[in-house]
C-alpha positions in Angstrom: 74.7 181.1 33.6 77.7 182.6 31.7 78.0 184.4 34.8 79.0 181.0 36.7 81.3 179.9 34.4 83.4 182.8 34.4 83.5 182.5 38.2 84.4 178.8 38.2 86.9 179.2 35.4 88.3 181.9 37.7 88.4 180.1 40.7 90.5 177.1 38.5 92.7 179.1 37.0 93.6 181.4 40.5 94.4 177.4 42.3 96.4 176.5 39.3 98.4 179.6 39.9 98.8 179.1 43.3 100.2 175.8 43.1 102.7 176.5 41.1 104.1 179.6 43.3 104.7 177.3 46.3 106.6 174.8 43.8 108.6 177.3 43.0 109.3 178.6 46.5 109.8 175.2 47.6 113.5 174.6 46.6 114.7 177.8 47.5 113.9 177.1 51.0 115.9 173.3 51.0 119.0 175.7 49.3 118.9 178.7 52.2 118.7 176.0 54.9 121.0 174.0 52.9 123.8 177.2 52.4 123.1 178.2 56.4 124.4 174.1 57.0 127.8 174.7 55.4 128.3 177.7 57.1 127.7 176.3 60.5 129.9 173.6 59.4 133.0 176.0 58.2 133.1 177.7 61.1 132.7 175.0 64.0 136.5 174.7 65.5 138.5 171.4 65.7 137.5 169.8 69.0 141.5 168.6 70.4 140.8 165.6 72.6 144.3 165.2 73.4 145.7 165.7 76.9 148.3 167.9 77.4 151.6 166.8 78.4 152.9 167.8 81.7 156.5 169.3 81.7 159.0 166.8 83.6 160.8 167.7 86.3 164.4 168.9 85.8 167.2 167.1 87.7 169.2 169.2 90.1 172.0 170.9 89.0 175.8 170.1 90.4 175.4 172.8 92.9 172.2 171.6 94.3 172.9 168.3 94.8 176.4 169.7 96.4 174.3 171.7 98.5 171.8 169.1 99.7 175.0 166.7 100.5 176.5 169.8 102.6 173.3 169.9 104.5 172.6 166.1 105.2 176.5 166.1 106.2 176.2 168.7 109.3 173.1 167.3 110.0 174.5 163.8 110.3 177.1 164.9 112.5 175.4 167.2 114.6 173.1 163.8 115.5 176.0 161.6 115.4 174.1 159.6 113.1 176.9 157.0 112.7 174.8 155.1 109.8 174.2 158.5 107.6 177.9 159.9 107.5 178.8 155.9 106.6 176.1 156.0 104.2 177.7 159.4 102.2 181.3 157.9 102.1 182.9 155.8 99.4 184.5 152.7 98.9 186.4 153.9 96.2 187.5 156.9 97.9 187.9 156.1 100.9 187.0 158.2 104.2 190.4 159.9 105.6 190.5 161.9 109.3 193.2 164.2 109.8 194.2 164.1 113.4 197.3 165.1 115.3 198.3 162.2 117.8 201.7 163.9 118.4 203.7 166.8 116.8 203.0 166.0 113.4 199.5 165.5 111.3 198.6 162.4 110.4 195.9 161.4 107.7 194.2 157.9 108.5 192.2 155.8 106.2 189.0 154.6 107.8 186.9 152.1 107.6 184.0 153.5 109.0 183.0 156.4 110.8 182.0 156.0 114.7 182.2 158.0 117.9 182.5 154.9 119.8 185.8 156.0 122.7 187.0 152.2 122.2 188.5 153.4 118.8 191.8 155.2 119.2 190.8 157.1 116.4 187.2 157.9 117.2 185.6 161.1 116.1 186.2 164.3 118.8 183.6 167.0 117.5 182.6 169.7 119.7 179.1 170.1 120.0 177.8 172.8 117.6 174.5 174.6 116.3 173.5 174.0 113.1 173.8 177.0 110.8 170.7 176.9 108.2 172.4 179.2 105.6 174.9 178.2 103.0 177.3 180.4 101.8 179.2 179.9 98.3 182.7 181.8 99.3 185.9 182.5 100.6 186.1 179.9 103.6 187.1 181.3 107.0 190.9 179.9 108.7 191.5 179.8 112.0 193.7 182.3 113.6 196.3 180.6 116.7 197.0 183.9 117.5 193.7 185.5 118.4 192.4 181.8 118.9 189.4 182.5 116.9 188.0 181.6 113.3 187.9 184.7 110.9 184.0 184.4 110.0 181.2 183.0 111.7 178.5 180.6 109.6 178.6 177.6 106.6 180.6 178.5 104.0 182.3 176.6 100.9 184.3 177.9 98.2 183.6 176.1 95.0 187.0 177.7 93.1 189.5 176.3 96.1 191.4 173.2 96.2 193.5 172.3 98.8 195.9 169.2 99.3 195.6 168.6 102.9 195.9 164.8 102.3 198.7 164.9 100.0 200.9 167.0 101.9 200.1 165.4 104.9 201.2 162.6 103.3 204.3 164.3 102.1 205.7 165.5 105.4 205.2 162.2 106.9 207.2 160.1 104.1 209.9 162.9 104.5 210.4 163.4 108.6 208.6 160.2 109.7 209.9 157.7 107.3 206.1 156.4 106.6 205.9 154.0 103.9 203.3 155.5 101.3 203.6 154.1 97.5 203.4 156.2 94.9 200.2 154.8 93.7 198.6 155.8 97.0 200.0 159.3 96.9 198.3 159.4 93.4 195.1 158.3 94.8 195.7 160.8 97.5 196.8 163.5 95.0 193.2 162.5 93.2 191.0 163.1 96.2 193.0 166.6 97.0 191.8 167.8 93.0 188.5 167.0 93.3 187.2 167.9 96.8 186.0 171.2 98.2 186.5 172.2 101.8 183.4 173.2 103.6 183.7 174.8 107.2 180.8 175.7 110.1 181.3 177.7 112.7 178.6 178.6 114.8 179.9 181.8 116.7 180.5 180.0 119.8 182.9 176.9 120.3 181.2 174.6 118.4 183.2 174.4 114.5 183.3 171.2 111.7 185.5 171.2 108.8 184.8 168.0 106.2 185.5 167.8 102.5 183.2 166.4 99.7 184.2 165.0 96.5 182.6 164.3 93.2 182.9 161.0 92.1 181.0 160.2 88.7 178.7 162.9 89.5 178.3 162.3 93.1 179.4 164.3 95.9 180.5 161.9 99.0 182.2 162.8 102.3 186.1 161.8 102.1 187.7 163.9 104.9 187.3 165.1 108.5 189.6 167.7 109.7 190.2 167.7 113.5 193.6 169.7 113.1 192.7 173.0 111.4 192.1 175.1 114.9 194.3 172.6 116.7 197.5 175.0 117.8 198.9 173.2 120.6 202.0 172.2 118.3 
């Protein structure tokens, strides 16, 4: 009988034990998984749900809008697109054509720009080829002698001015006694100082001279020069 009880007594005292281990295991678990929580936490990265902004456009720069202009030009007249080369002139400026209806050169304000034969002063161009490639230097002249321009292709010199409409203007008040105010030869003067002379020729006969001038940050066609390779005078 004593036998028994030590066994049951045993048997208490070994569930009492027990029971108290896995109480005391019990909140270290709820800390690891609780520590292993925060660390997931620290280390997840910022989610950015913002979009990215794309980078605008930049506007074209002075020479590429000059560019573009020199291109739609030739292109306009090598169509005889009467509505595009109207379009690209100024009312401001005016469009002037340098002809030579006698011995002297004459520059003539136009209204508008047409090959139509009923005007006395309608546009004479030469057919020509178009020349794809631009080139930014020394323009070509024309030589009377050799009857020939010095270079063959598009060029435009962005450092040259020239007062073709001025001096025109000039010679006419001083050996044809034309009646030109001074506030026209300052408008004139004004058009000479801001326009750049651009010249195709396309290796055969076909040639185009035209100026382009800036005008609050604008480039329009102001002159067409039919005179330049014209050495019959």
């Amino acid at each position: 009988m004593n036998r028994i009880y030590f066994y049951f007594g045993f048997a208490i005292i070994s569930i009492f034990l027990l029971s108290g281990c896995k109480s005391e295991n019990k909140p270290a678990t709820d800390e690891n998984n609780n520590s292993s929580q925060v660390e997931n936490t620290a280390v997840t990265p910022p989610t950015n749900t913002q979009p990215e902004k794309k980078a605008e456009p930049k506007p074209p720069s002075r020479a590429e809008l000059l560019e573009a202009k020199i291109h739609n030009v030739v292109k306009a007249f090598n169509s005889r697109d009467e509505q595009a080369l109207n379009n690209m002139t100024s009312p401001d400026l005016g469009f002037w054509l340098m002809c030579r209806p006698g011995v002297f050169d004459v520059c003539r304000r136009k209204d508008k720009i047409t090959f139509q034969l009923s005007d006395p002063d309608y546009i004479r161009i030469l057919d020509f080829k178009i020349v794809p490639e631009l080139k930014f230097e020394a323009i070509p002249t024309y030589d009377c002698g050799m009857e020939e321009w010095t270079k063959v292709g598009l060029y435009c010199d962005t450092s040259f001015t020239d007062d073709i409409l001025s001096r025109t203007a000039t010679n006419l008040k001083s050996f044809q006694n034309a009646q030109i105010s001074d506030s026209e030869m300052d408008n004139l003067k004004n058009v000479d100082e801001t326009s750049l002379r651009v010249v195709l020729h396309d290796g055969a006969e076909g040639e185009l001279v035209f100026y382009l001038t800036e005008y609050r940050s604008r480039w329009y066609l102001t002159i067409l020069d039919q005179v330049s390779s014209d050495c019959g005078s």
